[in-house]
N, C-alpha and C positions, 0 to 999 in steps of 0.2 A: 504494500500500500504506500501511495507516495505522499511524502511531507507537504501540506498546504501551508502555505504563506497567506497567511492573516493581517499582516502588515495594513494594508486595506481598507481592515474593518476597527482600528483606532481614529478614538473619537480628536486626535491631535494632527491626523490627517487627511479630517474630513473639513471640508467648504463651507458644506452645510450646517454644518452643527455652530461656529460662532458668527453664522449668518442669521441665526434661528434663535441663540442667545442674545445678540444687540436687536433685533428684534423687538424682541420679549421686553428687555430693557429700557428701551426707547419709548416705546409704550407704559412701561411702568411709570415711568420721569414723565412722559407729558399726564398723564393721570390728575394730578394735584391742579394742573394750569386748568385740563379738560371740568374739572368737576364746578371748578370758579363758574366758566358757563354753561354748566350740563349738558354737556357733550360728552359721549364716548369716543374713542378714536375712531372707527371706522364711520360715524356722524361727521367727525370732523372733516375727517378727508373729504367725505363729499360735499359738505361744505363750501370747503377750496374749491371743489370742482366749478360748482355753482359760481361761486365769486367769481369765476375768468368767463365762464359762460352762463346764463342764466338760463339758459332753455335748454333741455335736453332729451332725449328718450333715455327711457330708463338701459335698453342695450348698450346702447353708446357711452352713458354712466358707466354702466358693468366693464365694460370694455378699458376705459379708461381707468379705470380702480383695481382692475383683476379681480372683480371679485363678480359668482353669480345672482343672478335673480333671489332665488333662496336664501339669500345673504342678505341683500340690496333691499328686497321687499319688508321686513322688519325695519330696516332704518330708515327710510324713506316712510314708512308706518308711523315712526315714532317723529323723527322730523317735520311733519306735516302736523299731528297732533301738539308738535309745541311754535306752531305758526310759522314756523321758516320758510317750507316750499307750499305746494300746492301739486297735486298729481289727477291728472285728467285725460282721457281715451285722446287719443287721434283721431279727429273729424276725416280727416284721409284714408286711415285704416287704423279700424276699431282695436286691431292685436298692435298696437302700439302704443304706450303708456308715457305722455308726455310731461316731465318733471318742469316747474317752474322757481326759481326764488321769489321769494316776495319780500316787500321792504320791511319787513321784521327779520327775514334770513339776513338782508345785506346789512343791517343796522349790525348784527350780532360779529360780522365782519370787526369793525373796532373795536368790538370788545375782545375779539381774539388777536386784533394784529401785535401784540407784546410778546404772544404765545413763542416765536420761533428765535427772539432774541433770549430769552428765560429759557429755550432747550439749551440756545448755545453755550449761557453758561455752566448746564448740569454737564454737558458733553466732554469740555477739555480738550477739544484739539482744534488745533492749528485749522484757520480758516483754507490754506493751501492742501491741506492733509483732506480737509470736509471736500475740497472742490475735487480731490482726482477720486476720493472715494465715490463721493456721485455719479462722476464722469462713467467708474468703471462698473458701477449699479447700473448706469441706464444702459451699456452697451451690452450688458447682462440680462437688464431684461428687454430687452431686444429680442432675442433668443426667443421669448416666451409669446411676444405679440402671436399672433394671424396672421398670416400671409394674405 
């Protein structure tokens, strides 16, 4: 029987695993900023989304967040019930679910814009460090879009 090489399957040379931990992290630390405006994290980000565009279908949301429907519809649920957006069929085509901000979502905008200068201090690094880290996050999730 031949000797396998495990090497591999150590958690100190895997990708994933301190991609999965700062993660986790990250989200812990905005928590305290999130809870100021009752927001959870995956609230927030769409949020943001909203704030660059204000109209959406909710696939195009999904698409741009990675995340699905079965995700999205809970928050976009709880969103709406605390007056931010507004979700309404497509007069065009009824299987399309067209997300709106409203000016209580956009108001809620300043009360979060502190939010990302307050991560950067929990974070500690080097604004040049954040920039190629990003750089190499988006050319990573690249990979994952659609074709």
């Amino acid at each position: 029987m031949e000797s396998q090489n495990y090497e591999q399957l150590k958690l100190s040379n895997q990708l994933c695993f301190p991609l999965y931990v700062c993660s986790k992290e990250i989200v812990r630390r905005y928590k305290p900023f999130l809870d100021e405006v009752d927001l959870t994290y995956t609230q927030y980000i769409a949020m943001m989304a909203f704030w660059e565009k204000s109209e959406m279908n909710v696939k195009d949301l999904g698409k741009r967040l990675f995340l699905d429907s079965g995700t999205l519809t809970p928050v976009l649920k709880t969103l709406e019930s605390k007056g931010f957006i507004t979700r309404e069929r497509s007069k065009e085509d009824e299987r399309n679910l067209i997300v709106r901000v409203t000016d209580e979502g956009m108001a809620l905008r300043d009360k979060c814009a502190s939010i990302p200068s307050k991560m950067g201090c929990c974070v500690h690094m080097e604004p040049e460090d954040a920039h190629a880290l990003k750089s190499i996050l988006d050319k990573f999730l690249m990979n994952f879009q659609e074709k």
